[in-house]
N, C-alpha and C positions, 0 to 999 in steps of 0.2 A: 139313878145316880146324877148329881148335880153336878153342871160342869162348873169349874171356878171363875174360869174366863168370860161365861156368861151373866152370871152374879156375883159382885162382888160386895164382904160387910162395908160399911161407909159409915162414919160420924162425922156428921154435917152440922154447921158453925151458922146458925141465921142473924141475919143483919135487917134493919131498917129502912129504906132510902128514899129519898121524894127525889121525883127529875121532874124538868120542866120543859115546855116546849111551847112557841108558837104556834106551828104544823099541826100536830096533832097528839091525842093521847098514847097513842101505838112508840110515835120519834120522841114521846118526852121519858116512855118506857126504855126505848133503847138508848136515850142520852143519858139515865140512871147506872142502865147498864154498863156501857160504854167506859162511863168514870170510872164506876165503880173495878172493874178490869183495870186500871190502870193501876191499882193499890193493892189487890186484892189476887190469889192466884185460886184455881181449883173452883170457878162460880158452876155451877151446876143445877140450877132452878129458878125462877122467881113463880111471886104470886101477888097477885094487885088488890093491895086490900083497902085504898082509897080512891076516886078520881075527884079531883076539881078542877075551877079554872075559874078565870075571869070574865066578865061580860064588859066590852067598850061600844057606844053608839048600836048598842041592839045586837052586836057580835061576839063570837067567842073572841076574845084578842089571846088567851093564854090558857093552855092546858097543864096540870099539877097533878102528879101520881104519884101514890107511895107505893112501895113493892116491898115484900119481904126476900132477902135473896138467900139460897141457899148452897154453901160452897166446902166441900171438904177438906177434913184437917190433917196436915200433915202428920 
């Protein structure tokens, strides 16, 4: 017997997002996140399905990720 409290159905709402960051690809993940939290209720997953960035004088100066996030509907 399934308990209910352990699984529950969900229909889940995917979204888009690119965040950016100096620091790193990991903080331009969580500055995607982050925003997107502010708008957005019920996030519940993401998955990175781009990275770029910029190169200045032979360095990374800027990291660019897309994420797909996903978050359930009321």
């Amino acid at each position: 017997m399934l308990n209910n409290n352990i699984m529950e159905d969900h229909v889940y709402k995917i979204i888009e997002i690119t965040g950016t960051s100096n620091k790193s690809s990991d903080h331009a993940v969580e500055n995607a996140i982050a925003r997107a939290s502010d708008s957005i209720s019920n996030l519940r997953w993401f998955t990175v399905t781009e990275t770029r960035g910029s190169i200045d004088s032979g360095k990374v100066d800027r990291w660019q990720v897309t994420i797909k996030v996903g978050f359930t509907m009321n």
